[in-house]
N, C-alpha and C positions, 0 to 999 in steps of 0.2 A: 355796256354803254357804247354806245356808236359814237366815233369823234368825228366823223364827218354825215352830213345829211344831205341828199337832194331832193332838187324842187326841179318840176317841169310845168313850164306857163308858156303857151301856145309854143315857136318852134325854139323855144330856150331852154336848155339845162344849166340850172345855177347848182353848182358845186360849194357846200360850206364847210367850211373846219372847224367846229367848236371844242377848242381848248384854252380854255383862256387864262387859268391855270399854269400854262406853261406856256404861253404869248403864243400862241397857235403854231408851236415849235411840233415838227412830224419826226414821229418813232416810227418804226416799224408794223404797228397796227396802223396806225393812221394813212401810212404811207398803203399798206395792204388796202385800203377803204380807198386812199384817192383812185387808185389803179383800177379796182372794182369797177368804181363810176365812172371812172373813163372809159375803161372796155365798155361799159353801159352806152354811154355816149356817144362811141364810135359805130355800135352795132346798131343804134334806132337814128333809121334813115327819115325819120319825122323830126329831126330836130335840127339847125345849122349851126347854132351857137352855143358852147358852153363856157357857162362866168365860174371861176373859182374864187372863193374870199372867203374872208374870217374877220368878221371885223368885233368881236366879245372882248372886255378885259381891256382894250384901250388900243390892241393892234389889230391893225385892218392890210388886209392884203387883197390883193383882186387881179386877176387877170381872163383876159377872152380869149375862147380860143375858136376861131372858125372856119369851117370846112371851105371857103371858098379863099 
């Protein structure tokens, strides 16, 4: 099972963490999957912004991050 998913909508990468299970707390899979996506993100020059969040299970976390 994947604990993190992305979504690309025109030039945005949203980054999510679904664990809710463990209040969207990162182990070492997870952390391996943020890092994936973000290499992801860094290398598709079609996109400016990438949102990370988790908002399942009652905690919500979010941050932007972009290339300019």
């Amino acid at each position: 099972m994947n604990e993190v998913y992305v979504e690309h909508k025109q030039r945005i990468c949203t980054i999510i963490i679904n664990r809710p299970d463990v209040r969207n707390a990162v182990d070492r899979k997870t952390a391996d999957q943020l890092a994936d996506a973000f290499r992801d993100f860094d290398r598709n020059v079609d996109q400016d912004v990438a949102v990370r969040w988790g908002g399942w299970g009652g905690i919500f976390v979010q941050e932007l991050i972009s290339r300019h």
